[in-house]
C-alpha positions as CSV (number, residue, x, y, z in Angstrom):
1,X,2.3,-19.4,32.8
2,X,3.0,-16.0,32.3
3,X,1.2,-13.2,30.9
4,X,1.7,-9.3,30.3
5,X,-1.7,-8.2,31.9
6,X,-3.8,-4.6,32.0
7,X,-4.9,-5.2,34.7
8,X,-5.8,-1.4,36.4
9,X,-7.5,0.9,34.5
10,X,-4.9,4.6,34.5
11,X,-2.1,1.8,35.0
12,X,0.5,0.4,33.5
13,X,0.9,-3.2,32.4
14,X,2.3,-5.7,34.1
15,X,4.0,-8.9,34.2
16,X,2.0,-12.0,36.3
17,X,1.8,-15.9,36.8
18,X,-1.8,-17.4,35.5
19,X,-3.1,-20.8,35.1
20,X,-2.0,-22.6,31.5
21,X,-5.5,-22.5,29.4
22,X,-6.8,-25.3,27.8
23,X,-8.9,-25.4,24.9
24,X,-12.4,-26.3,24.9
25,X,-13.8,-27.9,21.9
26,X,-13.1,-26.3,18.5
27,X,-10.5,-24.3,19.6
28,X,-6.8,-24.6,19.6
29,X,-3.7,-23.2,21.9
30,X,-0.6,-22.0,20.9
31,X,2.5,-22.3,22.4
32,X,3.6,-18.4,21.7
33,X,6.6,-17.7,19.9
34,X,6.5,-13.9,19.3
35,X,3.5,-11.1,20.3
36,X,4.1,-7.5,18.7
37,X,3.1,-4.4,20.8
38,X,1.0,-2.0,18.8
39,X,0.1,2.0,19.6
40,X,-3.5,0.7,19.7
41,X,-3.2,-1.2,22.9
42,X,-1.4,2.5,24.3
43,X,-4.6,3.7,23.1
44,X,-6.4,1.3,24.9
45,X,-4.8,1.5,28.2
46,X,-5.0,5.3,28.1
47,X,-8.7,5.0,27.8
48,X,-11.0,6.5,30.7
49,X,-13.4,4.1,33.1
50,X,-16.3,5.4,30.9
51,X,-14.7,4.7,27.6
52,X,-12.9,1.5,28.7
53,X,-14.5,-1.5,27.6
54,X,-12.4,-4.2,27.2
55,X,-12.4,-6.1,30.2
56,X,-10.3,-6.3,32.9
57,X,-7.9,-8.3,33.2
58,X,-7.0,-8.3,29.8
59,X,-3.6,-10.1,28.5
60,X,-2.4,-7.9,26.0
61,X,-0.8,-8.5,22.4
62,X,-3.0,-8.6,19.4
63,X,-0.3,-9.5,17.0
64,X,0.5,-12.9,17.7
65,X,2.6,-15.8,16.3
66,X,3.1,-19.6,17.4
67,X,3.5,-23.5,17.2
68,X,0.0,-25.2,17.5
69,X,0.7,-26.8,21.6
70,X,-3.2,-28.3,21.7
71,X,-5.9,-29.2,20.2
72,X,-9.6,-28.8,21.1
73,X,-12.2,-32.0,20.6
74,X,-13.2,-31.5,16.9
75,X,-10.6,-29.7,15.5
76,X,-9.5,-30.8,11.9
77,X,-7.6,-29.4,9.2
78,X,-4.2,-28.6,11.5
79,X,-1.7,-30.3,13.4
80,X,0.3,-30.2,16.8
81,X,3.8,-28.6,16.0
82,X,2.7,-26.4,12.8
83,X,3.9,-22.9,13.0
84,X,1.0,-20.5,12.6
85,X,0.3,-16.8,12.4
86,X,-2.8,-15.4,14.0
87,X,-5.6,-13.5,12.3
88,X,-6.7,-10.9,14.7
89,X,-10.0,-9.1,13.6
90,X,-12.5,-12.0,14.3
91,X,-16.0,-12.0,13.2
92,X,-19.0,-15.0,13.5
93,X,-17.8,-16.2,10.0
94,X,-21.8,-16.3,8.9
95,X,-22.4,-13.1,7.6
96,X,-22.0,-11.8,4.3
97,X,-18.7,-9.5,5.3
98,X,-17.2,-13.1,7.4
99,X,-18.3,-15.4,4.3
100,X,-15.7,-13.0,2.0
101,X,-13.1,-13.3,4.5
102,X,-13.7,-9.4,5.7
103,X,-14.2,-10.7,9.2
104,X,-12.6,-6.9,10.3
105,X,-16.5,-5.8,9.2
106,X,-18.1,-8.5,10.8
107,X,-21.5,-7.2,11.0
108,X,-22.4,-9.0,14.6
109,X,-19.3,-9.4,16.0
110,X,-20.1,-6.8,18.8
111,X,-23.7,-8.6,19.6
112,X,-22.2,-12.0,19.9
113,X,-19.6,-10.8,22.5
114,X,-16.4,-11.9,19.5
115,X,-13.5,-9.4,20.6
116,X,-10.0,-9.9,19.0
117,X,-7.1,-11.7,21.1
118,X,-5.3,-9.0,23.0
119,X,-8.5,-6.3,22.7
120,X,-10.8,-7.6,24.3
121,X,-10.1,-11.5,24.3
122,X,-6.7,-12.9,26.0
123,X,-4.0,-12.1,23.6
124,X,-0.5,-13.3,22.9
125,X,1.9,-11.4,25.4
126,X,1.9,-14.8,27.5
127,X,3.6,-18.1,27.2
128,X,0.3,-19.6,26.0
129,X,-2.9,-18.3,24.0
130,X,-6.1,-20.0,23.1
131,X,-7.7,-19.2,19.6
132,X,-11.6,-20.1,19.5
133,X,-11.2,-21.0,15.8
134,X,-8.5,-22.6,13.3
135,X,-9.9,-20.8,10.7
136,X,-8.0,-17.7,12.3
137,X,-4.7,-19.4,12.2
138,X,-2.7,-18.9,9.2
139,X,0.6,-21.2,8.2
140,X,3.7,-19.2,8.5
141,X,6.0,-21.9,6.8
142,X,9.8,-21.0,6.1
143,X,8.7,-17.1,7.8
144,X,10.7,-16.3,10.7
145,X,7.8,-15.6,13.3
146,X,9.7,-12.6,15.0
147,X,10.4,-10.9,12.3
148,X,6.6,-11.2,10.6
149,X,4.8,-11.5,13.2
150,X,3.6,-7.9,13.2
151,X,2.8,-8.4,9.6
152,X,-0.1,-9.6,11.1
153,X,-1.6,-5.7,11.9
154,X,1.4,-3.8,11.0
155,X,1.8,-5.1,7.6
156,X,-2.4,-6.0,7.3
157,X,-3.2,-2.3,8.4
158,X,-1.6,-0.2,5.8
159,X,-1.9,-3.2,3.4
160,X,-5.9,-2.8,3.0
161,X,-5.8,0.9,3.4
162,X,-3.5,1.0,0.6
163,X,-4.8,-1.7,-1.8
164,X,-8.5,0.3,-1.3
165,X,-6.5,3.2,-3.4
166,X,-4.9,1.7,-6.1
167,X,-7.3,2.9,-8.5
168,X,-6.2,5.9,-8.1
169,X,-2.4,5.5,-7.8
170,X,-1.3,5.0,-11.5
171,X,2.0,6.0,-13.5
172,X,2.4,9.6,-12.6
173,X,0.9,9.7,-9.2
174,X,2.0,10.5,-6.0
175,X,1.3,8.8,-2.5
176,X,1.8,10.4,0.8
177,X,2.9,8.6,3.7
178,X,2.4,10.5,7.2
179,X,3.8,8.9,10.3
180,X,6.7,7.1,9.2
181,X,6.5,4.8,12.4
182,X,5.4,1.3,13.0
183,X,3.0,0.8,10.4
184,X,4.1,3.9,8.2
185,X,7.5,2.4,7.3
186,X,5.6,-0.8,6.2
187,X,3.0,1.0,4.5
188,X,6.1,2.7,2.3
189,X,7.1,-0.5,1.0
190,X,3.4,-1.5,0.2
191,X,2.8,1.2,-2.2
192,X,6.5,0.9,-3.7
193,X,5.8,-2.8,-3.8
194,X,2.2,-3.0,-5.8
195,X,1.9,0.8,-7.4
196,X,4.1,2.9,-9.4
197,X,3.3,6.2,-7.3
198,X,5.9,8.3,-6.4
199,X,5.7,8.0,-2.6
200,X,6.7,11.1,0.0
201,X,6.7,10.7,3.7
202,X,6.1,12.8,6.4
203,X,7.0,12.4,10.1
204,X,8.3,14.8,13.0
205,X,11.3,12.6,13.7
206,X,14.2,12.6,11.7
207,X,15.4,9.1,12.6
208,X,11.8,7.7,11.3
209,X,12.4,10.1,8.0
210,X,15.8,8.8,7.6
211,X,13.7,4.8,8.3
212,X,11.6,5.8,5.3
213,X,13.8,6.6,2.9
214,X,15.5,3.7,3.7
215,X,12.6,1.4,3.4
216,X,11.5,3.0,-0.3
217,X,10.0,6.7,0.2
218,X,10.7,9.4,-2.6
219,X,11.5,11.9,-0.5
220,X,10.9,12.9,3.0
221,X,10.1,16.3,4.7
222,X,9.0,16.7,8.5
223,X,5.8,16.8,9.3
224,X,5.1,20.8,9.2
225,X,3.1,23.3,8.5
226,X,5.6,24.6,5.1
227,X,5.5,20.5,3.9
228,X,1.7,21.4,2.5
229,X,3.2,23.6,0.3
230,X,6.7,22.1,-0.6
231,X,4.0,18.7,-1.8
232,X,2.2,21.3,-3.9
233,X,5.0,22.4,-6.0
234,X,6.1,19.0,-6.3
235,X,3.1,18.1,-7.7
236,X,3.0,21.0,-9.9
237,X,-0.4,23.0,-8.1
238,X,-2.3,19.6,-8.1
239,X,-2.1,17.8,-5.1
240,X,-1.5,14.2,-4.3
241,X,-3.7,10.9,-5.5
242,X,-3.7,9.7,-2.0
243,X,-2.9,10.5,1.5
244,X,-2.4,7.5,4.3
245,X,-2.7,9.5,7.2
246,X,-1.3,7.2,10.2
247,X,-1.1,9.4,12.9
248,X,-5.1,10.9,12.7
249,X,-4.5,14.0,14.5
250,X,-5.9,17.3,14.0
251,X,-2.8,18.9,12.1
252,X,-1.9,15.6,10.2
253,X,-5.6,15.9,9.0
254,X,-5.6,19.4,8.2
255,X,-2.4,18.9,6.1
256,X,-3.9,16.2,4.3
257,X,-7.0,18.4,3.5
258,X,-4.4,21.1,2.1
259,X,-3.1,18.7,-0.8
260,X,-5.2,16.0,-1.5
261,X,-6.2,16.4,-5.3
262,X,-9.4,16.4,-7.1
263,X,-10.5,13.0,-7.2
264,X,-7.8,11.9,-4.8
265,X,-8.3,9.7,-1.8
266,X,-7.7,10.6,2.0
267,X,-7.4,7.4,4.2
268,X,-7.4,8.0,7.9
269,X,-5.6,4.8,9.5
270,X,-4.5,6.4,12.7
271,X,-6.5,6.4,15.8
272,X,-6.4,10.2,16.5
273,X,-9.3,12.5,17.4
274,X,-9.0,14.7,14.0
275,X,-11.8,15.9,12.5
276,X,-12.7,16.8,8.6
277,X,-15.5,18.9,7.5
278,X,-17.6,17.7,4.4
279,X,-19.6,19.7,1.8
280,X,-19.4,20.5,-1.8
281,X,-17.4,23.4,-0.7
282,X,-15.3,21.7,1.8
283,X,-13.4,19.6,0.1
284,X,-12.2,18.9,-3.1
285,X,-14.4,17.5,-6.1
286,X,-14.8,14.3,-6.1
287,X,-12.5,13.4,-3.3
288,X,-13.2,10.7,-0.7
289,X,-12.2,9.9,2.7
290,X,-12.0,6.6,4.3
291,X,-11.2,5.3,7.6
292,X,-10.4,1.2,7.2
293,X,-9.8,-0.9,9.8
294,X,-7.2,-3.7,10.1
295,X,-7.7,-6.0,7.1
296,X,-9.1,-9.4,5.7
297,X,-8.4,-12.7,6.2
298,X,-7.4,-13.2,2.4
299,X,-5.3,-10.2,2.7
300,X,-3.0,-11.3,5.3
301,X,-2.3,-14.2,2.7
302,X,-0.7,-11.6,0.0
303,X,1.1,-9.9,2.7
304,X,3.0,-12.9,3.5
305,X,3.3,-13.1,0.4
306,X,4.6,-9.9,-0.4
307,X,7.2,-11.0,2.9
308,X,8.2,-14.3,1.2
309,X,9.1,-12.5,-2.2
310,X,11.7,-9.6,0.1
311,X,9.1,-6.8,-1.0
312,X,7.9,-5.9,2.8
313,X,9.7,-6.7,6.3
314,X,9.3,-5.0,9.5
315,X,12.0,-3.4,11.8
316,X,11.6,-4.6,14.3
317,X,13.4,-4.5,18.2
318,X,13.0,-7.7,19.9
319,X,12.4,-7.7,23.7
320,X,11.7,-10.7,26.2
321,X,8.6,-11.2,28.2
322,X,10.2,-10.1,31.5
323,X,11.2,-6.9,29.6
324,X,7.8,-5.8,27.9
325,X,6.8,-3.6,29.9
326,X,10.2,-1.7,28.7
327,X,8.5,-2.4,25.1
328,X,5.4,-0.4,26.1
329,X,7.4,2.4,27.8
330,X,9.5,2.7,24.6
331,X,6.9,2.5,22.5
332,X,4.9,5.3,24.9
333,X,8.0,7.6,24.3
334,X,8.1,7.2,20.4
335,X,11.9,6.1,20.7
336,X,11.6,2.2,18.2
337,X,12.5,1.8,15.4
338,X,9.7,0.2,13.8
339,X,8.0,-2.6,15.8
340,X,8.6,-4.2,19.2
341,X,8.3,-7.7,19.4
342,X,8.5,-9.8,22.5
343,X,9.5,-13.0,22.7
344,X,8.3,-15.5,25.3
């Protein structure tokens, strides 16, 4: 079969012909049907030898959809031919975080060796992929698999981070949004979708700004040093409830700083290097800042959800698997619009 491999670390991916798995007992393979390309495996693959520690060969794609192809001895519950999304954050499913279905926290999931498909474990850029558990395969029913299937870290991402903050996201609030990309522009219709904040978004790009408003934002400014202040007279002096911060980096930090509100939240989802101080004096009162990571397995449930009722859909550009690489280059070069999915 084929499989989109990192295979070199400083290299690109590429595109190469390996032997069809099949699954042992308990687990099940997929025939692949769509696999979503995320900035986190261009995080990965930029990664030094001394950082890197993922594996090598490793088939890429940690959004993954597909029809059930096999099954392992012992596996009950699902059937050859059902159409199934992947959960991607797996955990040992024993410990208190795995037995509430907040396998993204499982506690020993780094001592027992479990890595997620595509980051760390073969993924689902390839014609086939294994998955050690059906417990990690959700039903997709009457969803269109390359259109959701980055709901499955695109749409889970910004999901938790958001829900997290609802508390403080009432009538009267405002939400900021920065990095109207990938999972940005989902993130946009989350908080339009289950809170009544008034949401502004942020990015450097105008075609992503003109992708938010689009999607649901408020308003839009680019991502400057003036937009600090232009959120501050919005909000008349106060600041913001909330600020999803999806690009991480040291100015999208410090801006979020500037106009998060007493008592407001300051979620970190991106993977940048920023930093924040903390303090009585270095921040507001009462504020707090998180930095979630993917979501749970329960979650993923209400963002279907959410996709079955026409509240949340991706953009998404669809690209073959001979094609993508061309994905990762675009995706490198900031020029989607939304999500690339390849299709086997």
């Amino acid at each position: 079969m084929r499989a989109l491999q990192y295979r070199e670390i400083g290299a690109g991916p590429e595109l190469v012909e390996v032997p069809t798995p099949e699954p042992g007992p308990g687990e099940v393979r997929l025939r692949v049907t769509a696999a979503g390309a995320c900035h986190s495996d261009i995080f990965v693959m930029e990664l030094g030898a001394d950082d890197y520690t993922f594996g090598l060969p490793l088939t890429l794609g940690h959004e993954g959809a597909g029809v059930v192809d096999a099954l392992g001895d012992g596996v009950t519950g699902i059937e050859v031919g059902d159409p199934v999304a992947v959960y991607g954050p797996q955990g040992c499913g024993r410990c208190p975080e795995c037995s509430r279905g907040e396998e993204n926290y499982c506690r020993r999931a780094a001592e027992l060796g479990i890595a997620p498909p595509g980051l760390g474990a073969p993924g689902a850029m390839a014609d086939h992929m294994i998955v050690r558990d059906p417990r990690f395969l959700l039903p997709l029913g009457d969803l269109d698999p390359v259109q959701n299937v980055a709901l499955t870290d695109a749409g889970l991402t910004p999901y938790h981070a958001i829900k997290a903050s609802t508390s403080v996201l009432g009538p009267g609030s405002t939400a900021v949004v920065i990095g109207a990309g990938g999972l940005g522009h989902v993130g946009i219709q989350v908080l339009r979708a289950i809170t009544p904040a008034r949401v502004v978004a942020l990015d450097l790009s105008q075609d992503k700004l003109d992708l938010a408003r689009e999607v649901g934002a408020h308003e839009v400014l680019l991502s400057e040093a003036s937009a600090a202040e232009e959120i501050r007279a919005m909000t008349r002096g106060r600041g913001v409830e909330a600020v999803f911060d999806f690009v991480a980096a040291q100015p999208t930090i410090d801006l979020g700083r500037a106009v998060t509100a007493v008592g407001g939240h300051q979620v970190l989802v991106g993977v940048g290097a920023g930093t924040l101080p903390v303090g009585m004096l270095g921040a507001p009162y009462e504020s707090s800042v998180r930095a979630p990571y993917w979501g749970s397995r329960s979650e993923l449930y209400e963002v279907f959800e959410l996709a079955r009722a026409g509240l949340v859909h991706v953009e998404t550009e669809v690209f073959s698997l001979d094609d993508a690489v061309t994905a990762y280059d675009r995706l490198t070069k900031g020029t989607l619009r939304g999500r690339a999915v390849v299709v086997p």
